[in-house]
C-alpha positions as CSV (number, residue, x, y, z in Angstrom):
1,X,12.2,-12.9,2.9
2,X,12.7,-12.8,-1.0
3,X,15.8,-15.5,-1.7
4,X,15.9,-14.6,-5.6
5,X,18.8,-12.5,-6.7
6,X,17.7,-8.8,-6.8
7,X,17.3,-6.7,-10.2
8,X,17.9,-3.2,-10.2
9,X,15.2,-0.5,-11.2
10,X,16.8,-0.6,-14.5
11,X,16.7,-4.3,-14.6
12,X,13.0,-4.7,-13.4
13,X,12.4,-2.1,-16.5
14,X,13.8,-4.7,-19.1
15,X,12.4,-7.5,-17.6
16,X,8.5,-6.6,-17.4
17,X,6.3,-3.9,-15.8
18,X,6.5,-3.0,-11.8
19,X,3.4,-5.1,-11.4
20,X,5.3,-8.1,-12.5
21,X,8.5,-7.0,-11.1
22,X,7.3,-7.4,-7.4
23,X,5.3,-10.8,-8.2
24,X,8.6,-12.1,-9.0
25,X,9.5,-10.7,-5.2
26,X,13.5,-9.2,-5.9
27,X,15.7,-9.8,-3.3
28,X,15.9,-6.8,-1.7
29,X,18.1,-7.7,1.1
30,X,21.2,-7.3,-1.8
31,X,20.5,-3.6,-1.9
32,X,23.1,-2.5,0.4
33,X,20.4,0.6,1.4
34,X,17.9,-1.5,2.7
35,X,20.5,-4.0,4.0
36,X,21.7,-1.6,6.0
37,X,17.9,-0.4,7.6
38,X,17.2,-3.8,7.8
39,X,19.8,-4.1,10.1
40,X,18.8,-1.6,12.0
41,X,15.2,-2.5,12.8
42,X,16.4,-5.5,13.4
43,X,18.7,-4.2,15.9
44,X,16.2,-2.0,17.6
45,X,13.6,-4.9,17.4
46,X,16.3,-7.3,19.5
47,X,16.6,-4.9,21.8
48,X,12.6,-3.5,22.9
49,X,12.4,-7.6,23.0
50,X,15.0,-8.5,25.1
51,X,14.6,-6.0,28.1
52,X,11.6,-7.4,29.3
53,X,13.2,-11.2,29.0
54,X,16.3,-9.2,30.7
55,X,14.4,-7.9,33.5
56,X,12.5,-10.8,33.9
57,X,15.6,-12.9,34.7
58,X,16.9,-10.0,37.4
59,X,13.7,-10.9,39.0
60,X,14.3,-14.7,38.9
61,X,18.2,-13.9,40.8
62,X,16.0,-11.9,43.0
63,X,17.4,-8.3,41.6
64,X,14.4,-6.8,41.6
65,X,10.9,-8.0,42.5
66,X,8.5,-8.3,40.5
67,X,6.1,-5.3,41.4
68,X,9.8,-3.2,40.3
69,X,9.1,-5.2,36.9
70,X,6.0,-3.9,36.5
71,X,6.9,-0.2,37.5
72,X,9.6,-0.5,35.0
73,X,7.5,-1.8,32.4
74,X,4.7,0.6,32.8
75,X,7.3,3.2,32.5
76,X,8.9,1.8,29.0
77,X,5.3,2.0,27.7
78,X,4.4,5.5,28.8
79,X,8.1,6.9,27.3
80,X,6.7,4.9,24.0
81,X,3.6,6.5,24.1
82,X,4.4,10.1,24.3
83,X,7.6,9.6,22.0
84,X,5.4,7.8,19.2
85,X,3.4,10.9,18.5
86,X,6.6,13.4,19.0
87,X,9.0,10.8,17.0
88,X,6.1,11.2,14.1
89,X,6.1,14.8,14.0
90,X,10.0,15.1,14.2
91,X,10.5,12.6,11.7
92,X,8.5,14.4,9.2
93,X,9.3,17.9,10.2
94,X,13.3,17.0,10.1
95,X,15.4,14.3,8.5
96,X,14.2,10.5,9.3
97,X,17.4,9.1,9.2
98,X,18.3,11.8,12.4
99,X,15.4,10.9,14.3
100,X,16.5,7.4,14.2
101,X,19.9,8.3,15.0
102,X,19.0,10.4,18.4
103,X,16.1,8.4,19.4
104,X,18.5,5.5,19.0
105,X,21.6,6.6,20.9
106,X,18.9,7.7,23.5
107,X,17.6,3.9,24.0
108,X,21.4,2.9,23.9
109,X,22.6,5.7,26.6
110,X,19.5,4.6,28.9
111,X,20.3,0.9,29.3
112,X,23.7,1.3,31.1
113,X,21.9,3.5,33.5
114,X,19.3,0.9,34.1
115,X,21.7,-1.7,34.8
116,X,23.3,1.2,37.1
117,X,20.5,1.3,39.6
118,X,19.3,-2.1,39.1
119,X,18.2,-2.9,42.6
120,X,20.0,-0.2,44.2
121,X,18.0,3.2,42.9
122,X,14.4,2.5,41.5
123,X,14.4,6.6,40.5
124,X,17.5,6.1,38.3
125,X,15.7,2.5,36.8
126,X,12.5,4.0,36.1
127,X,13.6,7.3,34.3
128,X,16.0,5.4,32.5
129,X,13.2,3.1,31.6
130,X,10.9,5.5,30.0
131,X,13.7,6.9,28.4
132,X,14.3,3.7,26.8
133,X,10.7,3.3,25.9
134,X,10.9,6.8,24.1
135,X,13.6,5.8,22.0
136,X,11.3,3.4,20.9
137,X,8.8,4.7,20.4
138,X,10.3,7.6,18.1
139,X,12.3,4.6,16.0
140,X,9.0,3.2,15.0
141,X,7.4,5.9,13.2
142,X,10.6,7.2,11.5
143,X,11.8,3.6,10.6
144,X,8.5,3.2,8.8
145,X,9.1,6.7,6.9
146,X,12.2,5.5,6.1
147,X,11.4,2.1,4.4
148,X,9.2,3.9,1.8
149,X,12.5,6.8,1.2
150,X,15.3,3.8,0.7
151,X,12.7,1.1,-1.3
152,X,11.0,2.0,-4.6
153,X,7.4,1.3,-4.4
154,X,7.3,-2.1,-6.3
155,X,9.3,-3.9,-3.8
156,X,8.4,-2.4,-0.8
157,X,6.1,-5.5,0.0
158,X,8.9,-7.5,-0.2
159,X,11.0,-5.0,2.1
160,X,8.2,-5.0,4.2
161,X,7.7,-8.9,4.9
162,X,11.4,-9.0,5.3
163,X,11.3,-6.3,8.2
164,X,8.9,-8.9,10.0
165,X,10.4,-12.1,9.4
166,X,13.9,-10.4,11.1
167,X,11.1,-9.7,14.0
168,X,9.5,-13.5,14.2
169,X,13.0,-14.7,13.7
170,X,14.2,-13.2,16.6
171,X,11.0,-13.5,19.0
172,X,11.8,-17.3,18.2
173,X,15.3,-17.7,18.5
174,X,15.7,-15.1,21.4
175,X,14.6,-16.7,24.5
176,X,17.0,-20.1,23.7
177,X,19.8,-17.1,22.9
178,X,19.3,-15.3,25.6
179,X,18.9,-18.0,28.1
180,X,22.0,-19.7,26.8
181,X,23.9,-16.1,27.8
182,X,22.6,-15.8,30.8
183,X,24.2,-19.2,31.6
184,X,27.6,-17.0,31.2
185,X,27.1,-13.6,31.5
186,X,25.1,-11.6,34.5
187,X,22.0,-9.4,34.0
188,X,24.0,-6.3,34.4
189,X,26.4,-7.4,31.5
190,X,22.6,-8.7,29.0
191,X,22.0,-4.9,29.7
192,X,25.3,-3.6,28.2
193,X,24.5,-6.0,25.7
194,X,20.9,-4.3,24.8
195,X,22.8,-1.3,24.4
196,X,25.3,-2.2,21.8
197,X,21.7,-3.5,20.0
198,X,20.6,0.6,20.0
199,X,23.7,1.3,18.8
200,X,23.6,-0.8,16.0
201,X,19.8,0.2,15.3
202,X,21.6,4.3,15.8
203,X,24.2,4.5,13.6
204,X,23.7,1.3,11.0
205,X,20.9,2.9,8.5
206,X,21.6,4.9,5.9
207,X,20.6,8.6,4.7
208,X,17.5,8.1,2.6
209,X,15.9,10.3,0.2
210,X,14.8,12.9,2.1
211,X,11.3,14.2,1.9
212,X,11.6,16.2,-1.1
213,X,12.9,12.9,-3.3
214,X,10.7,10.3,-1.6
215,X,8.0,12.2,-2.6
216,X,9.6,12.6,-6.1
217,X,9.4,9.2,-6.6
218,X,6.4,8.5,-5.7
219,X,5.2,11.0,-8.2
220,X,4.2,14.1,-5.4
221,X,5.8,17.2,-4.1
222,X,6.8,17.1,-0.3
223,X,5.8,19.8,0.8
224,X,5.5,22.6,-2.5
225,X,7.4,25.2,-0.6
226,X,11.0,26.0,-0.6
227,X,13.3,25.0,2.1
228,X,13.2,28.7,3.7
229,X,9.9,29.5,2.8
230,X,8.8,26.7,4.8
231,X,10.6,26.9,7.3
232,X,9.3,30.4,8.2
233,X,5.8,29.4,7.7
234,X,6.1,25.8,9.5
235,X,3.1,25.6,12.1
236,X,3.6,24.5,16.1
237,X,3.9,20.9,17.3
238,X,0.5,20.2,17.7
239,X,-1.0,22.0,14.4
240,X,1.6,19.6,12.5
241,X,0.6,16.4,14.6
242,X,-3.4,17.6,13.5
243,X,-2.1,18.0,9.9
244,X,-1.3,13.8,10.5
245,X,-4.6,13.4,11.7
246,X,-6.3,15.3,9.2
247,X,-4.1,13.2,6.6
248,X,-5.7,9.6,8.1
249,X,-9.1,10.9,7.9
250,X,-8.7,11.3,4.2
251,X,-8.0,7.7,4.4
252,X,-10.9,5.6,5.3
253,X,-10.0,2.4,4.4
254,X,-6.8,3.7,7.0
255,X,-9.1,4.7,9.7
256,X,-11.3,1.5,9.4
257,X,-8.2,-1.0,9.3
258,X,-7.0,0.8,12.1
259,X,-10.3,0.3,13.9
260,X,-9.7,-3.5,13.3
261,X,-6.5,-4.1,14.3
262,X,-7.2,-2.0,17.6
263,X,-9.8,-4.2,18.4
264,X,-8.4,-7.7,17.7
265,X,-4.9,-6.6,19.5
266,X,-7.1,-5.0,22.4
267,X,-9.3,-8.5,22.8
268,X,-7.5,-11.3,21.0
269,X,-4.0,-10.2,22.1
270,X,-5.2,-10.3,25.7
271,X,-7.1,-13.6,25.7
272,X,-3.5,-14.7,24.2
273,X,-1.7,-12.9,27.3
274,X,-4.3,-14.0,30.2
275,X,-6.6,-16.8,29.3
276,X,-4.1,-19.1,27.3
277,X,-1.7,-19.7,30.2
278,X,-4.5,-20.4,32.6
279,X,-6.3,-22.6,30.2
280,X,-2.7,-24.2,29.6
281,X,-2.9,-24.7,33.3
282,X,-6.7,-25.8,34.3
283,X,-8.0,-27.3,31.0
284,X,-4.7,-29.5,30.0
285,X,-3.3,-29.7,33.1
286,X,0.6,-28.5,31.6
287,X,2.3,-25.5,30.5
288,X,3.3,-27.4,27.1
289,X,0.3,-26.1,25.3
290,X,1.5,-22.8,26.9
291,X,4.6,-23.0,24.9
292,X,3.4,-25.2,21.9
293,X,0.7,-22.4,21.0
294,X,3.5,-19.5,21.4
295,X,5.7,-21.0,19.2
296,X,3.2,-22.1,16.9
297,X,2.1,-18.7,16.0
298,X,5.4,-17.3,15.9
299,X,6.1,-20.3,13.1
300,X,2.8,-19.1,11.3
301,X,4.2,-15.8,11.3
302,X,7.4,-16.7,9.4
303,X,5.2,-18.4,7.0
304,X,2.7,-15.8,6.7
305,X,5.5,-13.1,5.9
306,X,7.5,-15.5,3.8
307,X,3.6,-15.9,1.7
308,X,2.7,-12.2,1.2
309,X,6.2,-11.3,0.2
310,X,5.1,-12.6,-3.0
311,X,1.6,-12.6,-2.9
312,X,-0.5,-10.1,-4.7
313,X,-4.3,-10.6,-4.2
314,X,-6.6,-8.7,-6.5
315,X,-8.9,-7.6,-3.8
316,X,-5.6,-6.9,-1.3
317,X,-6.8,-5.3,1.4
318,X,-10.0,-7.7,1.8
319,X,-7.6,-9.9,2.1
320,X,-5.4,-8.4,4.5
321,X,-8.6,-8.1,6.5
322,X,-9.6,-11.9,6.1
323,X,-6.4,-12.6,7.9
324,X,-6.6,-10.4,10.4
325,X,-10.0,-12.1,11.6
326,X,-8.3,-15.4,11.2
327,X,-6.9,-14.2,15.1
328,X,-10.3,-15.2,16.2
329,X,-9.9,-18.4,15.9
330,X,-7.1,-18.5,19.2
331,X,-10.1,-17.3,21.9
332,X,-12.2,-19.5,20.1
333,X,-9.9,-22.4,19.9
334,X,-9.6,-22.1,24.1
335,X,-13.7,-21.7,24.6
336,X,-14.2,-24.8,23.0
337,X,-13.8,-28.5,24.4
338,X,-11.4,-29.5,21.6
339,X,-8.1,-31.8,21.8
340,X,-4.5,-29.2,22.5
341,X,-3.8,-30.2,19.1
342,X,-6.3,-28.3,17.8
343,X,-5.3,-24.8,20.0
344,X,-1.8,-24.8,18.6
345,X,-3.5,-25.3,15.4
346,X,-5.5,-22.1,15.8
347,X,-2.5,-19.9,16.9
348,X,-0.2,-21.3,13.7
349,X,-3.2,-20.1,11.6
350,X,-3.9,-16.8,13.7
351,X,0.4,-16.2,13.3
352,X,-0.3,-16.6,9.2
353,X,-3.2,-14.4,9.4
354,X,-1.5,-11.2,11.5
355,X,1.1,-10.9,8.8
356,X,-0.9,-11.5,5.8
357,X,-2.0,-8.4,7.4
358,X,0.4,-6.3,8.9
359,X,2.4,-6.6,5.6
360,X,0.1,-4.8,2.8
361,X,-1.1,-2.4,5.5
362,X,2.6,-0.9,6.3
363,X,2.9,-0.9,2.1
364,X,-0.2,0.4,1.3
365,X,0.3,3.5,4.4
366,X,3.7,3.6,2.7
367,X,2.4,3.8,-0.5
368,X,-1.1,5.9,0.1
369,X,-0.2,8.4,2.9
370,X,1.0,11.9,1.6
371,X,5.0,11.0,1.6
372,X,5.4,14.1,4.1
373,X,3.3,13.1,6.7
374,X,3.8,9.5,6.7
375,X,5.8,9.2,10.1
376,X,2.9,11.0,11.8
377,X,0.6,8.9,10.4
378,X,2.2,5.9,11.1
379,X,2.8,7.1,14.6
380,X,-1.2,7.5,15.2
381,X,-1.2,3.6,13.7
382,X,1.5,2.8,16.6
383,X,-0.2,4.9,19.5
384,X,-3.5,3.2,19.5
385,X,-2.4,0.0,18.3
386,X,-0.2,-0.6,20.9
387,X,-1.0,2.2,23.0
388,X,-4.5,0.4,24.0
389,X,-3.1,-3.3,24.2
390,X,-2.3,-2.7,27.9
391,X,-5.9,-1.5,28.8
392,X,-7.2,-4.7,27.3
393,X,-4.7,-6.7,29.3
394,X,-5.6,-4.6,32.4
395,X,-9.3,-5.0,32.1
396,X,-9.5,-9.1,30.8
397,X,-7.8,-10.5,33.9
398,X,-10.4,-9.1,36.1
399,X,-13.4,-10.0,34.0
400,X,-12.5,-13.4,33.5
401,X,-12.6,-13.0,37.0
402,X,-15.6,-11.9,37.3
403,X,-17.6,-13.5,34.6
404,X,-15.6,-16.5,33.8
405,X,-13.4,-17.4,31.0
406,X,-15.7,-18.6,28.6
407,X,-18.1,-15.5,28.1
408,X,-15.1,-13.5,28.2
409,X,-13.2,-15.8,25.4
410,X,-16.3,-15.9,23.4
411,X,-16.9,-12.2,23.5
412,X,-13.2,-12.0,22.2
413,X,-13.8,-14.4,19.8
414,X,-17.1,-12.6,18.5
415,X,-15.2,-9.0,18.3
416,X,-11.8,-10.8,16.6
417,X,-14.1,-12.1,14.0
418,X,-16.6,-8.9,13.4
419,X,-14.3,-6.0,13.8
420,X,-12.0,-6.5,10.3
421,X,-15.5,-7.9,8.7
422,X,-17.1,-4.9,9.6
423,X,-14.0,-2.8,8.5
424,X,-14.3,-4.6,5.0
425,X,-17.8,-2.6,4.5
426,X,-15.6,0.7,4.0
427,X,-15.4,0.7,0.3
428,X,-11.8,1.9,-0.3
429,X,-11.1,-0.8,2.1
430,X,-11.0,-3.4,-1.1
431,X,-7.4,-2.2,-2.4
432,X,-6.7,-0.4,0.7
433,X,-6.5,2.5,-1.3
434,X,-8.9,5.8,-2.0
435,X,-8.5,5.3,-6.0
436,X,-11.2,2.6,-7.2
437,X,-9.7,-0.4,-8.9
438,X,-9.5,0.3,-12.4
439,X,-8.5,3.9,-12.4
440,X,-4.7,3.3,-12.4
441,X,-4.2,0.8,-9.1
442,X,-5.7,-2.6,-8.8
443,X,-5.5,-4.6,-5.5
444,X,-2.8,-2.2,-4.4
445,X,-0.2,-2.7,-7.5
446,X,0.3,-0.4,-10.1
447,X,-0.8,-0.6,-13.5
448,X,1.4,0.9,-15.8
């Protein structure tokens, strides 16, 4: 998160080009419009983390049991699924700053129900819950739109690593927060509390430019049409979703970084969710490793977003993809007989690596992806991203079973490693961008 005082678009003018502009990383938190989306993402982030911590702790009081928590779980996941891809088409089809608003107030009118028929009616929980998970799921898309209508493309970076420091910061200080509240307050009352968090996330951001202007500024026409003109020749739901797709397949550099980050989240996420508390367990005999590696990577997050705020490689999305493979090094960390010391090590390094990552690949889909059909882009991003971490989680558990932990970890290990390596190979993977360098963009900055 960018501490310098921020310049205007008229000051960045008089003080240098763009390029140097968003080396100097302006503190973009003091532009009330991006203050006031920051808050709300990091609203809505608060909230999808807490209900599972939330839920969790009806299950320790003996609210629910813990197969309920799974049911409810399973059915925030499938509302984010299907609300991902319809949030994505909605959010480019209408205003962003609406989507946000009714997927928001959705998430925020589910949660009282939940708490309703928590342990009384599991129908009422679970349809509350997908509901929840819908609301979601349509935020992320249209929150990503957003970002790239309320920040000018120089500082988006910026904007961008100070969406996901608000997230580490508040996957680290949550569970002391929330633990401390739950000293005081009852899980019906949390709930409530995750509601007021969508309401926030609802009504705090701003109008941004609309599709039209964003894609003004970045030089493009939104859509070429007239208003009424295209409204009477907009297609159906799923020819606009195929438009998205056929936008990310002119993209390769898109569709191979998405191939990576599948991957690594599919294996190197699991390993993280099943192997490392069992290896905690039967290798170091305590759950402090357990905790230390959590936290470590969380850590290594904040630095890695507080690094790449600033930092500009030449070669950007090479080395966006370096870091990303640096997540191999957790699975292999906990194949390998090596001291704890050394695991937590691994997971600070793999938390720097995810967000020297995640960072210039939100700007550069931000900045790359037809302005119009970024949500629904973004939304295919979300859907196999995250939509495929569960069936990793689903399928490791059994094969460690099956096969051990250490084949298991080292396959992890091996595909962590070789998927962003192999995405590298792409050639428009260099800059994360279809222009070669040289012919107006360079590593992913502008050259003006």
């Amino acid at each position: 998160m960018a501490t310098t005082p921020i310049r205007t678009g008229a000051d960045e003018a008089q003080e240098g080009d763009g390029a140097e502009g968003a080396a100097r990383g302006p503190g973009v938190l003091r532009d009330l419009a991006f203050l006031r989306l920051w808050c709300g993402t990091t609203a809505s982030g608060l909230a999808t983390w807490a209900l599972p911590f939330v839920l969790g702790l009806a299950v320790l009081d003996r609210t629910i049991g813990a197969a309920t928590l799974g049911l409810l779980l399973a059915a925030r996941t499938a509302g984010f699924l299907v609300a991902v891809a319809v949030g994505g088409v909605l959010a480019d089809r209408y205003s962003r700053r609406g989507v946000v608003l009714w997927a928001g107030l959705a998430a925020a009118a589910a949660t009282p129900l939940l708490a309703l028929g928590l342990g009384r009616s599991l129908p009422l929980m679970l349809a509350a819950a997908v509901v929840a998970g819908a609301g979601q799921g349509a935020c992320r898309p249209a929150f990503q739109a957003l970002t790239a209508e309320v920040v000018d493309e120089d500082r988006r970076q910026a904007a961008n690593a100070a969406m996901t420091l608000s997230v580490r910061a508040t996957t680290l200080a949550g569970p002391s927060l929330t633990a401390l509240l739950a000293v005081a307050l009852d899980t019906w009352t949390l709930l409530l509390g995750i509601g007021v968090l969508w309401l926030v996330a609802a009504l705090m951001p701003g109008p941004g430019a609309g599709r039209r202007g964003a894609a003004e500024a970045d030089g493009a026409d939104a859509d070429g049409v007239g208003e009424s003109e295209g409204a009477r020749r907009r297609p159906s739901f799923l020819a606009e979703f195929a438009e998205g797709l056929r936008e990310a397949r002119r993209h390769p550099w898109f569709l191979a970084g998405l191939g990576a980050l599948t991957v690594v989240i599919s294996t190197g996420y699991s390993a993280t969710g099943v192997a490392l508390p069992l290896v905690s367990r039967d290798k170091y005999d305590t759950g402090f490793v357990l905790a230390a590696a959590m936290t470590a990577y969380t850590l290594g997050a904040l630095g890695g977003a507080v690094v790449v705020a600033r930092w500009r490689p030449r070669a950007q999305g090479w080395a966006a993809l370096a870091g990303l493979g640096l997540y191999g090094f957790a699975p292999l960390s906990l194949l390998l007989p090596v001291h704890w010391a050394v695991v937590v090590a691994a997971y600070a390094v793999a938390g720097i690596g995810i967000e020297l990552f995640n960072v210039p690949w939100f700007t550069a889909t931000q900045r790359e992806v037809a302005p119009d059909k970024l949500a629904r882009v973004s939304s295919l991003d979300f859907m196999l991203s995250y939509g495929l971490a569960p069936a990793g989680l689903a399928l490791i558990a059994p094969a460690i079973e099956q096969f051990g932990p250490r084949p298991v970890l080292a396959v992890c290990a091996v595909l962590c490693f070789a998927a962003p390596a192999a995405a590298a190979l792409v050639p428009s993977a260099r800059g994360f961008s279809r222009q070669e360098p040289g012919a107006g963009r360079e590593g992913g900055v502008r050259d003006e």
